[in-house]
OpenMM code with the backbone's topology and positions (N, CA, C; nanometers):
from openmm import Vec3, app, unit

residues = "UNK UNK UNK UNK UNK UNK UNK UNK UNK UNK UNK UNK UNK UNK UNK UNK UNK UNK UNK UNK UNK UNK UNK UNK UNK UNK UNK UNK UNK UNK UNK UNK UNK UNK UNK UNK UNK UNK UNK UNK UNK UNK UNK UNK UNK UNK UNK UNK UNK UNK UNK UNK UNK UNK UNK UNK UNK UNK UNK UNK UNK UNK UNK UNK UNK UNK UNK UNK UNK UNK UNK UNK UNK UNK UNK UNK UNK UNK UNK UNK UNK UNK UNK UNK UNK UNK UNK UNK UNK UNK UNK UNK UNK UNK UNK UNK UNK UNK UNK UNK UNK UNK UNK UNK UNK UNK UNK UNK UNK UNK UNK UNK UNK UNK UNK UNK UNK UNK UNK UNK UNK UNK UNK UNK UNK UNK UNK UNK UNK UNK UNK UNK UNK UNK UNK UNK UNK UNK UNK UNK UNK UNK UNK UNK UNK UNK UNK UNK UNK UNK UNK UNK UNK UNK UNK UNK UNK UNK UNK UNK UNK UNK UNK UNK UNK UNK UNK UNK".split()
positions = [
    Vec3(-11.2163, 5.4759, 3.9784),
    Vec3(-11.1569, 5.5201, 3.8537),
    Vec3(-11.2532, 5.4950, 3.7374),
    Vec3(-11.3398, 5.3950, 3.7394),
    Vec3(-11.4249, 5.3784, 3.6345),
    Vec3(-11.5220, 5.4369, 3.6536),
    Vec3(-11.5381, 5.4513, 3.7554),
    Vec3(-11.6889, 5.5848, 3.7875),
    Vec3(-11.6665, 5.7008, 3.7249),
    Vec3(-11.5364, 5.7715, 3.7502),
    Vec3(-11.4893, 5.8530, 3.7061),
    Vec3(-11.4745, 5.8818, 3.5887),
    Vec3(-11.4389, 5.8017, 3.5080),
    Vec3(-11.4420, 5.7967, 3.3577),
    Vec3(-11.5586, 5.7585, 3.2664),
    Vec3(-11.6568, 5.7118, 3.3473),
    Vec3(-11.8096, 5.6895, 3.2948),
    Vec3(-11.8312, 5.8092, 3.3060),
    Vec3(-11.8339, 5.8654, 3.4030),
    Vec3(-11.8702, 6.0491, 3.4366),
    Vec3(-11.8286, 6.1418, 3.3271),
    Vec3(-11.6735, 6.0880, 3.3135),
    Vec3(-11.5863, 6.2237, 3.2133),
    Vec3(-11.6814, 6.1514, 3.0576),
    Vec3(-11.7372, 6.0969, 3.0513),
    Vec3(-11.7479, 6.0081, 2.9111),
    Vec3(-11.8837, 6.0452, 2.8915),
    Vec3(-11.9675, 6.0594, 3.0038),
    Vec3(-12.1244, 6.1125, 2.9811),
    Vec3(-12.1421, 6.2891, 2.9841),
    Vec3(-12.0309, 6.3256, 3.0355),
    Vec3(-12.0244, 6.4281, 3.0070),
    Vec3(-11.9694, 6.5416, 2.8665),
    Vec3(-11.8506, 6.4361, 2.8236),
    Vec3(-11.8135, 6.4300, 2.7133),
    Vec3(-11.9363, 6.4521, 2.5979),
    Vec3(-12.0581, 6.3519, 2.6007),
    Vec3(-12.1374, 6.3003, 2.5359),
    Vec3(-12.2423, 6.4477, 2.5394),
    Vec3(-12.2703, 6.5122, 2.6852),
    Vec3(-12.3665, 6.6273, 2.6734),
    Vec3(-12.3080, 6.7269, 2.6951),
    Vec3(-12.1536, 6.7310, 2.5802),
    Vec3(-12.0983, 6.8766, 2.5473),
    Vec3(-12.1051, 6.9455, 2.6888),
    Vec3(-12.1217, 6.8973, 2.7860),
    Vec3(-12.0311, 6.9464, 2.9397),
    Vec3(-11.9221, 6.9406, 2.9330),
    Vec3(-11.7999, 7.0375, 2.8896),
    Vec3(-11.6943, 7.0171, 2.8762),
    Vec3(-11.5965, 7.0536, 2.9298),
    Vec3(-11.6444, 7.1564, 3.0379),
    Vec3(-11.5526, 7.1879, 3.1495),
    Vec3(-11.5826, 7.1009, 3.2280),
    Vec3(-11.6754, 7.0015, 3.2689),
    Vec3(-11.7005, 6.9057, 3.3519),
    Vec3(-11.6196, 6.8286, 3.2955),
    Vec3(-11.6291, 6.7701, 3.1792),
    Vec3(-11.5198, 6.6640, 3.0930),
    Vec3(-11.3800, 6.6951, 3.1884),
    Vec3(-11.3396, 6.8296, 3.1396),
    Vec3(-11.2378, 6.8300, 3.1886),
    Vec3(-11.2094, 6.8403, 3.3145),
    Vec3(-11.2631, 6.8830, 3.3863),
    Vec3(-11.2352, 6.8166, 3.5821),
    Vec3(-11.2546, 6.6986, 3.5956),
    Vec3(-11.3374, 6.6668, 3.5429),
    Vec3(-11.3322, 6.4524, 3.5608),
    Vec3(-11.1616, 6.4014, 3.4784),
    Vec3(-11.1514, 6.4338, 3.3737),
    Vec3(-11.0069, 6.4011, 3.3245),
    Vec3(-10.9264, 6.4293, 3.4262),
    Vec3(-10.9306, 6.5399, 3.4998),
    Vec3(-10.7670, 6.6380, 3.5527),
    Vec3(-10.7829, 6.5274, 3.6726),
    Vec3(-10.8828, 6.4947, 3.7112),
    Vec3(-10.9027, 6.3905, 3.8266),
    Vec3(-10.8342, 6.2827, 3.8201),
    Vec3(-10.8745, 6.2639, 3.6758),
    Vec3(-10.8747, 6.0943, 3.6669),
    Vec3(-10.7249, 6.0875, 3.6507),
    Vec3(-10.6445, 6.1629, 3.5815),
    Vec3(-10.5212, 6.1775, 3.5045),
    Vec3(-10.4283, 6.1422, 3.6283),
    Vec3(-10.4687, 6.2590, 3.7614),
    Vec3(-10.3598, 6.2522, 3.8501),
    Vec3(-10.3751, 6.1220, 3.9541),
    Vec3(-10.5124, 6.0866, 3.9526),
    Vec3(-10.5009, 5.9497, 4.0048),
    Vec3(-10.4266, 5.8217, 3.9296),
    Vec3(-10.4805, 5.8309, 3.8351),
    Vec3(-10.3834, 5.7553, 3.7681),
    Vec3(-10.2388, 5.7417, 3.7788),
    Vec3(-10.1891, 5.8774, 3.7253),
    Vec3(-10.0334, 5.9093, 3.7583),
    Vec3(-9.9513, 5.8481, 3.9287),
    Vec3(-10.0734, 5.8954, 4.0071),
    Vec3(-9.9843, 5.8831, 4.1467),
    Vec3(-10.0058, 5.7397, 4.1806),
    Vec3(-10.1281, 5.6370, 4.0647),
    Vec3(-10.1439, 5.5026, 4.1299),
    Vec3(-10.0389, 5.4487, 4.0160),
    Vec3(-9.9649, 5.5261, 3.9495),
    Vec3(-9.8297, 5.4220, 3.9000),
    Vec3(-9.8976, 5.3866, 3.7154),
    Vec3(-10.0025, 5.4309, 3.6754),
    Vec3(-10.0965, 5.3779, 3.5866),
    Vec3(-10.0089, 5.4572, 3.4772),
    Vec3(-9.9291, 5.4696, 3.4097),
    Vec3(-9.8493, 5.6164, 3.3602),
    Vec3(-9.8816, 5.6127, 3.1972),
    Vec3(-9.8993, 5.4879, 3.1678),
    Vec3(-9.9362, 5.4896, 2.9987),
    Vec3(-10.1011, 5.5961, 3.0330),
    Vec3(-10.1637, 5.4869, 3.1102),
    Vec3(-10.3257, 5.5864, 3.1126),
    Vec3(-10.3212, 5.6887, 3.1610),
    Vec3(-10.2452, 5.7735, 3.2316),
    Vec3(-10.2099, 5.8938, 3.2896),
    Vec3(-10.1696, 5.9730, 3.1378),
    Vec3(-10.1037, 5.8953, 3.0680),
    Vec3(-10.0598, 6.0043, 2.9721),
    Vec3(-10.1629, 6.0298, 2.8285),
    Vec3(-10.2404, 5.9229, 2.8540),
    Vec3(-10.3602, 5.9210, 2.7849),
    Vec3(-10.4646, 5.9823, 2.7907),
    Vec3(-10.4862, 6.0345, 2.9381),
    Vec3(-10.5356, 6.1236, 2.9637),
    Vec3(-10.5398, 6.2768, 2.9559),
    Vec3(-10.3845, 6.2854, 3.0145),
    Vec3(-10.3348, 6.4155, 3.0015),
    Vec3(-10.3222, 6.4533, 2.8343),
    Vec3(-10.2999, 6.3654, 2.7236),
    Vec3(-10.3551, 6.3920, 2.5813),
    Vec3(-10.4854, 6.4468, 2.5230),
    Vec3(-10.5716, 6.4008, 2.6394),
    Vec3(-10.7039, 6.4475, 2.5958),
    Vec3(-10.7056, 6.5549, 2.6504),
    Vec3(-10.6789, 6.5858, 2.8057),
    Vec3(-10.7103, 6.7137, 2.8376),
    Vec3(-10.6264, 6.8613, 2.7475),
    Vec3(-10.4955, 6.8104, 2.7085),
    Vec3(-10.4181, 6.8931, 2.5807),
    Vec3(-10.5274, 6.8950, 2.4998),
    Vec3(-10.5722, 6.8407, 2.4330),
    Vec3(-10.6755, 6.8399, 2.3388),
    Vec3(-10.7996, 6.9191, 2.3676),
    Vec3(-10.8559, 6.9070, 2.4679),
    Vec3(-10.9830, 6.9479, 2.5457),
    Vec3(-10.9589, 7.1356, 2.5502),
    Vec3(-10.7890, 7.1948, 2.5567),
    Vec3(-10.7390, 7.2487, 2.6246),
    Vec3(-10.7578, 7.3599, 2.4528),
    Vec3(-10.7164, 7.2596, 2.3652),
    Vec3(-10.6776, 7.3284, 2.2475),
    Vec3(-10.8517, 7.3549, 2.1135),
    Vec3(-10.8853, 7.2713, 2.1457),
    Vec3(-11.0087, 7.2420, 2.0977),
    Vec3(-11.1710, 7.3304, 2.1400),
    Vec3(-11.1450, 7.3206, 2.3118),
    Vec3(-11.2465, 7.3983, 2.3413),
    Vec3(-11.2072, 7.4890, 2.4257),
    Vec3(-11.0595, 7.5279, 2.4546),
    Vec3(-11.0291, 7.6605, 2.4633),
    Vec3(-11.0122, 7.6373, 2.6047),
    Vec3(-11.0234, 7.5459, 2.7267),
    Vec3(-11.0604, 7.5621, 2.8891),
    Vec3(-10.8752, 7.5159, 2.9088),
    Vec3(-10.8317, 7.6425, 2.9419),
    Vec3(-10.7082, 7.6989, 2.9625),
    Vec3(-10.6596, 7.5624, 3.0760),
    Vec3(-10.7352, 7.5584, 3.1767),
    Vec3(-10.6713, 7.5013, 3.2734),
    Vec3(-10.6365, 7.3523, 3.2859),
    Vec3(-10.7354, 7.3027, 3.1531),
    Vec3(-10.7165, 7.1607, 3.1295),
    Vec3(-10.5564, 7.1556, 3.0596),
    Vec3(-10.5300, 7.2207, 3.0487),
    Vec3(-10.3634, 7.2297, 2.9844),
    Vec3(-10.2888, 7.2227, 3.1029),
    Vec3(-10.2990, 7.2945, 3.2137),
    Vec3(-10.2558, 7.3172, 3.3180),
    Vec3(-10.2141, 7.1569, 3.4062),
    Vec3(-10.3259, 7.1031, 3.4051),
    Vec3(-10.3667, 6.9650, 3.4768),
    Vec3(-10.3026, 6.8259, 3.3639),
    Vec3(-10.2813, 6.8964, 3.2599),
    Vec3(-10.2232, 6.7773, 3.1561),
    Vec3(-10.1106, 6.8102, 3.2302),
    Vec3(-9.9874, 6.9215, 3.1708),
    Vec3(-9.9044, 6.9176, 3.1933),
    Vec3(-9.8605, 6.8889, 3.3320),
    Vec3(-9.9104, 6.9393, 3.4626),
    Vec3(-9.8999, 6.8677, 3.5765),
    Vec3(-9.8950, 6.7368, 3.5445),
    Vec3(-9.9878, 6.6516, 3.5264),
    Vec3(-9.9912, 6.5012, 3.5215),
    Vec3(-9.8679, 6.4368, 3.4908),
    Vec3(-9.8039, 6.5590, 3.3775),
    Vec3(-9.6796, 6.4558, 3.2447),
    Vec3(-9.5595, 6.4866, 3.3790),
    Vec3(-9.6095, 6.5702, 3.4526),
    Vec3(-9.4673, 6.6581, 3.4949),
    Vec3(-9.4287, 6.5035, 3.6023),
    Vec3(-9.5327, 6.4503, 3.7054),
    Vec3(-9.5399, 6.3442, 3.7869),
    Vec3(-9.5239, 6.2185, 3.6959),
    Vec3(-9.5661, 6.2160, 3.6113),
    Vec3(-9.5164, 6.0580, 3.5065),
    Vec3(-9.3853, 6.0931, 3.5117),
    Vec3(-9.3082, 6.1740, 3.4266),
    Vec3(-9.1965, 6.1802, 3.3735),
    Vec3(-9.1049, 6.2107, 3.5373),
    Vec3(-9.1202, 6.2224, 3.6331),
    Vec3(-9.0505, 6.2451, 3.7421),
    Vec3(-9.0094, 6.1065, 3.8278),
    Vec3(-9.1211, 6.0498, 3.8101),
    Vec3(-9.1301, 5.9064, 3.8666),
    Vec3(-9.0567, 5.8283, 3.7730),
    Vec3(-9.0680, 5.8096, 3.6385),
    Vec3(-9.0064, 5.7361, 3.5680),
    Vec3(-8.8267, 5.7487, 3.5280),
    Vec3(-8.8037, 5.9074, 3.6511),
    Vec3(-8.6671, 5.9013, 3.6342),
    Vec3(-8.6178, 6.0096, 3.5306),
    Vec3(-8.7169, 6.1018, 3.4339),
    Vec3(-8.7034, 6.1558, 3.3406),
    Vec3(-8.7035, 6.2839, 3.3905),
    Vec3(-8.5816, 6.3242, 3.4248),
    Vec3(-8.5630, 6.4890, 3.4805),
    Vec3(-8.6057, 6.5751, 3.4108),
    Vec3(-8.5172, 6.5996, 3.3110),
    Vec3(-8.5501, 6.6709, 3.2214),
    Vec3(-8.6593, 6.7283, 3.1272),
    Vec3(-8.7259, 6.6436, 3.1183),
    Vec3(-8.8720, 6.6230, 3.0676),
    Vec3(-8.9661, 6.6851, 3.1837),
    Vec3(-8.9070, 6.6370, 3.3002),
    Vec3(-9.0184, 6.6367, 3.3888),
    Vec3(-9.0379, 6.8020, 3.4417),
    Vec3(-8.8860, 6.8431, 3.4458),
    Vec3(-8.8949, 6.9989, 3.4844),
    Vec3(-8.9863, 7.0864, 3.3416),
    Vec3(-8.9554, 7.0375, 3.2484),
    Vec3(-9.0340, 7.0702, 3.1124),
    Vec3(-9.1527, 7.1245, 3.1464),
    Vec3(-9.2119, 7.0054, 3.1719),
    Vec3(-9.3394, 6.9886, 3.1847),
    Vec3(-9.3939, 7.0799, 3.3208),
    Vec3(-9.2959, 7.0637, 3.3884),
    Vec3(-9.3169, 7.1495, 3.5077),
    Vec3(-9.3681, 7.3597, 3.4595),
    Vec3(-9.2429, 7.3088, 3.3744),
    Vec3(-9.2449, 7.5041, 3.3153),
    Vec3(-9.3535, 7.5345, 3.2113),
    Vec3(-9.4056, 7.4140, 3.1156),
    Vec3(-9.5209, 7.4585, 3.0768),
    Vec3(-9.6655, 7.4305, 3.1873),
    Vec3(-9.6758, 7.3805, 3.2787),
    Vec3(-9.7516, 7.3809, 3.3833),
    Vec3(-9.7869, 7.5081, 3.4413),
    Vec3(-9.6482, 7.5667, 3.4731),
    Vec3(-9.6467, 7.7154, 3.5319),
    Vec3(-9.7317, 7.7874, 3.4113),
    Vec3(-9.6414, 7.8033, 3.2836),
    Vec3(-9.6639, 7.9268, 3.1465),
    Vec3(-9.8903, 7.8724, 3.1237),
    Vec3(-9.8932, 7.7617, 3.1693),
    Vec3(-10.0822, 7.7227, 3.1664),
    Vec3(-10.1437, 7.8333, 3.2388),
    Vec3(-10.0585, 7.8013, 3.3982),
    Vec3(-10.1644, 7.8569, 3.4753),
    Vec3(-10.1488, 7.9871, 3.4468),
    Vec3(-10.0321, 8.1047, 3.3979),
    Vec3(-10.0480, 8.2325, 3.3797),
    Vec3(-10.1396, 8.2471, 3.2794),
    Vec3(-10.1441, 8.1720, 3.1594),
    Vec3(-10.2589, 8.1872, 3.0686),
    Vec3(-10.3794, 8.1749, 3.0805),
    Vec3(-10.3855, 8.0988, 3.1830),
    Vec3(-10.5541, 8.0888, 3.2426),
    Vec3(-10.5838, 8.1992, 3.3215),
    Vec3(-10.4712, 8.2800, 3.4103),
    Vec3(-10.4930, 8.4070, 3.5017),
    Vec3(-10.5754, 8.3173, 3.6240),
    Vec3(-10.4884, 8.2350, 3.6424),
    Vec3(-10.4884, 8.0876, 3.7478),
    Vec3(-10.3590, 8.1634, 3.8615),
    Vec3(-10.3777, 8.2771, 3.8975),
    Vec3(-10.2542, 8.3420, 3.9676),
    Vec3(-10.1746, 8.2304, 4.0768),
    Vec3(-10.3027, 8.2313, 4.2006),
    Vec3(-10.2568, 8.1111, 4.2860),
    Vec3(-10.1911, 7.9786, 4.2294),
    Vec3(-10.2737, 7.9367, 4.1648),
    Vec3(-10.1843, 7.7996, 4.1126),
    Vec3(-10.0330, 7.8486, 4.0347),
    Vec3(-10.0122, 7.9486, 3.9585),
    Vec3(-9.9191, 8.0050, 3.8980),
    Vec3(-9.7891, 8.0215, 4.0457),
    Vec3(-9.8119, 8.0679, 4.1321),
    Vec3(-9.7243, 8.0884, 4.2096),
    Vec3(-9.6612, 7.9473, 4.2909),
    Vec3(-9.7717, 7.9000, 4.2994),
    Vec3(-9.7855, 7.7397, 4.3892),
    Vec3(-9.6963, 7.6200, 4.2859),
    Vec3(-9.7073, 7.6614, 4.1648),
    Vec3(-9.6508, 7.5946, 4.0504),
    Vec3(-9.5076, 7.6290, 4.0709),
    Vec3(-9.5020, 7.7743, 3.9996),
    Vec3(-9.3561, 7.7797, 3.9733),
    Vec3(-9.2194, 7.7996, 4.1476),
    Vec3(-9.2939, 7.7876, 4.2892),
    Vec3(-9.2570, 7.7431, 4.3962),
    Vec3(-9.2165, 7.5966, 4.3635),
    Vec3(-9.2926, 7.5487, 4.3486),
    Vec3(-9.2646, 7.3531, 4.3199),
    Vec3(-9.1645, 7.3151, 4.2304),
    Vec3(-9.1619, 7.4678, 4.0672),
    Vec3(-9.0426, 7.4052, 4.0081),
    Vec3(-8.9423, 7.4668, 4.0903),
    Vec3(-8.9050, 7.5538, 4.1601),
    Vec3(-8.8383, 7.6133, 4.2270),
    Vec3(-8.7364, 7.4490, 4.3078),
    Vec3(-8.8794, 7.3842, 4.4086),
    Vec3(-8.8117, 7.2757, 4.4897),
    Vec3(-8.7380, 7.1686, 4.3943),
    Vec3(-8.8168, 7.1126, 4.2472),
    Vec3(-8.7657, 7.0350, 4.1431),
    Vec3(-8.5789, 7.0517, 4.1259),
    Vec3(-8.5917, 7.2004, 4.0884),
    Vec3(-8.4299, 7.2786, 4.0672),
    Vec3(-8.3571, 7.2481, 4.1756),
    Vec3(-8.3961, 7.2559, 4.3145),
    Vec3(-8.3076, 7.2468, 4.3771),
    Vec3(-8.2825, 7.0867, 4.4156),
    Vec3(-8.3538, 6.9857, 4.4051),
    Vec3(-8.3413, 6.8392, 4.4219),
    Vec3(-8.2484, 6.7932, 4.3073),
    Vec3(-8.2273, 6.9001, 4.2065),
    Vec3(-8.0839, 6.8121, 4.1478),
    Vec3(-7.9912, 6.9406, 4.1205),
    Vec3(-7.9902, 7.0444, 4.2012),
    Vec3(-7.8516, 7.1260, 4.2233),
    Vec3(-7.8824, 7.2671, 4.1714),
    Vec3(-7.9429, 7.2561, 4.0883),
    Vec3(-7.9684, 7.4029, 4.0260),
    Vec3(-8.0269, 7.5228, 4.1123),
    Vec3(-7.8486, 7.5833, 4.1903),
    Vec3(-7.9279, 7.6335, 4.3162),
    Vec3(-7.9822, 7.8031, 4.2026),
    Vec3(-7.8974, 7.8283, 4.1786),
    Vec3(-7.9733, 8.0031, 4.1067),
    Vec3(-8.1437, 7.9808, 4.0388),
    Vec3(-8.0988, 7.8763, 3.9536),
    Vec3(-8.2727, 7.8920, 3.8585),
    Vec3(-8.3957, 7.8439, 3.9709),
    Vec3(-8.2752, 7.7529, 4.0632),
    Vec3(-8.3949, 7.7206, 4.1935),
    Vec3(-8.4451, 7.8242, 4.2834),
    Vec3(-8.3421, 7.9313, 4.2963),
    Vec3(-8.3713, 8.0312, 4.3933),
    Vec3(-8.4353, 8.1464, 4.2772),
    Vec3(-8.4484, 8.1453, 4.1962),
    Vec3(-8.5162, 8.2785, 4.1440),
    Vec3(-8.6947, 8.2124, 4.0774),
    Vec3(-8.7042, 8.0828, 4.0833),
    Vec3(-8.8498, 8.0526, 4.0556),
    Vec3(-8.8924, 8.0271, 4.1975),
    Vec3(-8.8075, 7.9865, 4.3216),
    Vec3(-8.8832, 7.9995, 4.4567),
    Vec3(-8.8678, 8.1267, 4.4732),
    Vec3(-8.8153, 8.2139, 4.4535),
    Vec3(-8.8310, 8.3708, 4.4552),
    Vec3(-8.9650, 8.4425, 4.4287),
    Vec3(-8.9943, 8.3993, 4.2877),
    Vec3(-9.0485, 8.4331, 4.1359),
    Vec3(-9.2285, 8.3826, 4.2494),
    Vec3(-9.2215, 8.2979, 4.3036),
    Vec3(-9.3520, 8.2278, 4.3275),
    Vec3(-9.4099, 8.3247, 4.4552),
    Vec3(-9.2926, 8.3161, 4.5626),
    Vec3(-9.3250, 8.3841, 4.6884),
    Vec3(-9.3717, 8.5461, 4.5997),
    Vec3(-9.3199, 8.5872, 4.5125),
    Vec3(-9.3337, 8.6921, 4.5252),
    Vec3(-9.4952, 8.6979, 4.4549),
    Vec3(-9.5160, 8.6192, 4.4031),
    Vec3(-9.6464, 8.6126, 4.3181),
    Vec3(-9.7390, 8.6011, 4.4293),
    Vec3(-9.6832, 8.4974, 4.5033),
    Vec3(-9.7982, 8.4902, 4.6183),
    Vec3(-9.8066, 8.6286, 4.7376),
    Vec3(-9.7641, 8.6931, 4.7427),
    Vec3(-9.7244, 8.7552, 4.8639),
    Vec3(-9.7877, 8.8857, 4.7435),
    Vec3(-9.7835, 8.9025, 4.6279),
    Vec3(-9.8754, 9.0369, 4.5661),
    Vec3(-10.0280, 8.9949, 4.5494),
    Vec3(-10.0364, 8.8429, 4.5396),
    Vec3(-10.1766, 8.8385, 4.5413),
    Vec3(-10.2679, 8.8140, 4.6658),
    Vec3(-10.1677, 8.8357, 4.7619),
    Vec3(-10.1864, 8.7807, 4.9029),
    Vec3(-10.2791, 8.6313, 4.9248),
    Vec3(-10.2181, 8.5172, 4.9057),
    Vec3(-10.2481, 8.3974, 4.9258),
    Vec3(-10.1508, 8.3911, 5.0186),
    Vec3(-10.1716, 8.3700, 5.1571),
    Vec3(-10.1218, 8.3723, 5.2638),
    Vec3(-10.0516, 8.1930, 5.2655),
    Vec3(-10.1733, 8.0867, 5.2179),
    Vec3(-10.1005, 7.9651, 5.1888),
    Vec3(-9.9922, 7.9652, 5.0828),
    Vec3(-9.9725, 8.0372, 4.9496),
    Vec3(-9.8864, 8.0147, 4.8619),
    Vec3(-9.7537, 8.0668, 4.9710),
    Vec3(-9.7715, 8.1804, 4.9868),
    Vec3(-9.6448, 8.2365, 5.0525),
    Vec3(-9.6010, 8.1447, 5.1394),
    Vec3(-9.6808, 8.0737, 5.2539),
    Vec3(-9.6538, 7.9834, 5.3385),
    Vec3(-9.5399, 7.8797, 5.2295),
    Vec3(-9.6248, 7.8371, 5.1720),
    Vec3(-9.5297, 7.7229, 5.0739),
    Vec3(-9.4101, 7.8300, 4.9779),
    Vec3(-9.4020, 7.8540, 4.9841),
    Vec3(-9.3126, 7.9385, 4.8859),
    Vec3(-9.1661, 7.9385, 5.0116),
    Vec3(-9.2141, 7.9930, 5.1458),
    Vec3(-9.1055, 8.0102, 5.2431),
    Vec3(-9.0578, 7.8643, 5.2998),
    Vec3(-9.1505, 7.7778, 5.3008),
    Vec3(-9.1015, 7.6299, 5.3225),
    Vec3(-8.9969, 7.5637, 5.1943),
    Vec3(-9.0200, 7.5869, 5.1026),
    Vec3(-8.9266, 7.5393, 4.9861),
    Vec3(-8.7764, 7.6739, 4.9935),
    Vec3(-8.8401, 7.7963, 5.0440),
    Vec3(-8.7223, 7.8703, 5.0380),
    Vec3(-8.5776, 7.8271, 5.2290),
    Vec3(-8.6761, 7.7748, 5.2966),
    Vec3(-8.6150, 7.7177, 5.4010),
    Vec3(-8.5237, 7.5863, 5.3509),
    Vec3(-8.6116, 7.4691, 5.2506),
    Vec3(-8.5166, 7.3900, 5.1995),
    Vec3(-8.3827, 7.4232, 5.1000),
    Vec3(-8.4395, 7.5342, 5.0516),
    Vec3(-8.3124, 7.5775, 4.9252),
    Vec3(-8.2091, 7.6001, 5.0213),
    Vec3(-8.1989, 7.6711, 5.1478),
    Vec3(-8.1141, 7.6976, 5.2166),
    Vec3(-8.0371, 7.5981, 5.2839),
    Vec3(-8.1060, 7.5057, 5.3359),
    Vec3(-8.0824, 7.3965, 5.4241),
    Vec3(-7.9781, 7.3116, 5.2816),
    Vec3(-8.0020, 7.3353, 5.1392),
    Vec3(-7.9496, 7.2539, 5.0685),
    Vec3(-7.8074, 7.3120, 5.0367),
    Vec3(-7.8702, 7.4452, 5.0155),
    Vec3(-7.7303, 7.5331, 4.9422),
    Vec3(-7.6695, 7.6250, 5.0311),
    Vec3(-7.7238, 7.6686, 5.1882),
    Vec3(-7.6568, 7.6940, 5.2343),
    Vec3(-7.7026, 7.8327, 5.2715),
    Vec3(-7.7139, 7.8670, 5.3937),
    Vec3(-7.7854, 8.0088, 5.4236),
    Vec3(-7.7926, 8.1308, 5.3391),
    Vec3(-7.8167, 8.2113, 5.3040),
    Vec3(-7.8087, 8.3802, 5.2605),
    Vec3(-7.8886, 8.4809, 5.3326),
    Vec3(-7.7975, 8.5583, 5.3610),
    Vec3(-7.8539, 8.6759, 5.4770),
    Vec3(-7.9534, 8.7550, 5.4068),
    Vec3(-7.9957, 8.7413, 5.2680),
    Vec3(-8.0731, 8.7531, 5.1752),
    Vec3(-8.2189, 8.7640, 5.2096),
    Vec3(-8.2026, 8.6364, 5.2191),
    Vec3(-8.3083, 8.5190, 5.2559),
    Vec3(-8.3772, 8.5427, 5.4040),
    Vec3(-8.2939, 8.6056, 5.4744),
    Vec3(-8.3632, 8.6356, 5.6678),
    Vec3(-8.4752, 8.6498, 5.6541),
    Vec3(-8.5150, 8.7731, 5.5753),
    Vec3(-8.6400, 8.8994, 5.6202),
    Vec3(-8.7286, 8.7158, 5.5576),
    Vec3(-8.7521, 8.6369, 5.4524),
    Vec3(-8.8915, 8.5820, 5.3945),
    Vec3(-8.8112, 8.4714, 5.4872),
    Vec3(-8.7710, 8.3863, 5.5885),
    Vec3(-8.7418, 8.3160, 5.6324),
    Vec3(-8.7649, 8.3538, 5.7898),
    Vec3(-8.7589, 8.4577, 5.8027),
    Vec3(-8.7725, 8.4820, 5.9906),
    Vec3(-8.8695, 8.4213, 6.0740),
    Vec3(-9.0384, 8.4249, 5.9672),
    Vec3(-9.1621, 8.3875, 6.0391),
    Vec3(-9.1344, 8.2613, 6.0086),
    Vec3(-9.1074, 8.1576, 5.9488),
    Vec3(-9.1058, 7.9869, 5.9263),
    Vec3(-8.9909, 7.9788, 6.0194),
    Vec3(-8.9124, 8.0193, 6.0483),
    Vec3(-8.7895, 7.9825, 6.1701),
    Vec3(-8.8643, 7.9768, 6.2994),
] * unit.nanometer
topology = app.Topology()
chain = topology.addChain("A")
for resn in residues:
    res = topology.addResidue(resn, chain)
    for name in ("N", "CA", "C"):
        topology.addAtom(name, app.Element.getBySymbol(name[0]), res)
């Protein structure tokens, strides 16, 4: 982690600033998943900043991811799906398609882990379908695994067969 941030910091220093920002998006989510959540969010501030300042779309993307895992862990639903939906609205602005679909699949699974079966089934909808026009054969994969859990949660739809047949 301190390697890492000597890195984002020397890079910082020689106006490498899309490097800045992959060393941050790094550092941010390590942080986040090692429990570190004040420095996780300290991070993800800079990359907002990095995002707004020198324009690199995706460092917005990787903030808001970061806040979306702080605020999820700490119990903060609401916030956390937030963060989830400006995560998604990043990656369309970056024309980050894959991650855009892979994103709004994940808020898809978020919705359905506390009930929200419709807004859950139309952003796991919303994702497969993103993935399946840009043909990312992995998004779709994940898109039909979260659409297998929506079911298993809320309950079959004959709807659902035809993007559920090959994962059965």
């Amino acid at each position: 982690t301190e390697r890492l941030a000597q890195t984002r910091d020397e890079a910082a220093v020689l106006g490498l600033h899309d490097e800045e920002a992959r060393c941050s998006a790094v550092l941010a989510a390590r942080l986040a998943f090692a429990g570190r959540f004040g420095e996780a969010e300290t991070e993800a501030a800079r990359l907002l900043s990095l995002a707004e300042k020198r324009n690199i779309s995706a460092a917005a993307l990787d903030a808001w991811q970061t806040l979306a895992i702080v605020r999820q862990t700490q119990g903060a639903v609401t916030s956390a799906l937030e963060a989830r939906r400006n995560a998604v609205k990043a990656a369309r602005a970056a024309g980050l398609k894959e991650r855009e679909a892979m994103l709004m699949t994940n808020l898809g699974f978020a919705l359905t882990s506390i009930g929200a079966r419709q807004e859950a089934r139309g952003a796991i909808e919303t994702g497969l379908s993103l993935a399946d026009a840009i043909g990312s054969h992995g998004a779709v994969r994940h898109a039909q695994m979260n659409l297998l859990g929506w079911a298993a949660t809320f309950g079959n739809d004959k709807q659902l067969e035809a993007h559920l047949a090959e994962v059965r």
